[in-house]
N, C-alpha and C positions, 0 to 999 in steps of 0.2 A: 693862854691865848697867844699865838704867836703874831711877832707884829709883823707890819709891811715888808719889813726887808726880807723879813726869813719865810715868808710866804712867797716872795718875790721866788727867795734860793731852792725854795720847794718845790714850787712851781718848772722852774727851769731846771732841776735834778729829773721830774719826773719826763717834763719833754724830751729828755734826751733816748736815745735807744735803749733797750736792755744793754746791748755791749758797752754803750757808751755809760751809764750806771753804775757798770762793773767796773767801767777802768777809771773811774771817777774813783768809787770806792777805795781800790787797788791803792790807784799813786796820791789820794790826797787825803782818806779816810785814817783815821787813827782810831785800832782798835782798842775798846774801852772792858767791852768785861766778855763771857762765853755764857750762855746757861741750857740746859739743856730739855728739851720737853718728849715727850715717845715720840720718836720717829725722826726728829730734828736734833741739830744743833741751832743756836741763834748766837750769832754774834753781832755783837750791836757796836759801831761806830761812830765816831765824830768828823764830819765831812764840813768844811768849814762853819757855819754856825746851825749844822742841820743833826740831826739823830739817827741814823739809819742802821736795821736789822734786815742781817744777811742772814735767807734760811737754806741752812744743808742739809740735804734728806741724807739719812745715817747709811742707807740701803748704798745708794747711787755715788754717794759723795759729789753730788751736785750742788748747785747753787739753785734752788728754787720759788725763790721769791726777796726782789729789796723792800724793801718797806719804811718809806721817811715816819716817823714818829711825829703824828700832827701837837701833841699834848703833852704837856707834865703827867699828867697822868699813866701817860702809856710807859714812862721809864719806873713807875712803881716795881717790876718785877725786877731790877736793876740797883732800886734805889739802898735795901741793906747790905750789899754786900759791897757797893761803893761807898757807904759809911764806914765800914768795918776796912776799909784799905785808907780812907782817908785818917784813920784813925792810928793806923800804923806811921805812918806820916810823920805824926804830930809826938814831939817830946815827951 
């Protein structure tokens, strides 16, 4: 469950434009991992304390959808291969 604040950041990521989203993304987003599903690429970022998935149609090489990640749950399809890096890391 996310608390006040980051519903606060969520809230205010989504009222912004789509361009403004993107340029949000762009200069403050930190990208975290890539994974791919048919037809997409998704790349998921960390945009001050929010999760956001940027989806690119393979076809167009657009940007087609941001997507703040409301849940823990929603970075499951993320979450072993960020083990497996965090694991390189580590001595």
């Amino acid at each position: 469950m996310q608390s006040d604040r980051n519903q606060n950041r969520a809230a205010h990521f989504q009222e912004l434009t789509y361009q403004g989203q993107l340029d949000t993304v762009w200069r403050q987003g930190k990208s975290l991992q890539i994974r791919r599903i048919p037809g997409y690429w998704i790349h998921l970022y960390a945009v001050d304390a929010l999760f956001v998935e940027m989806w690119i149609c393979q076809r167009q090489y657009d940007v087609m959808l941001l997507r703040v990640l409301d849940s823990i749950d929603e970075l499951e399809p993320y979450l072993h291969t960020i083990q497996l890096s965090l694991q390189e890391l580590l001595p």
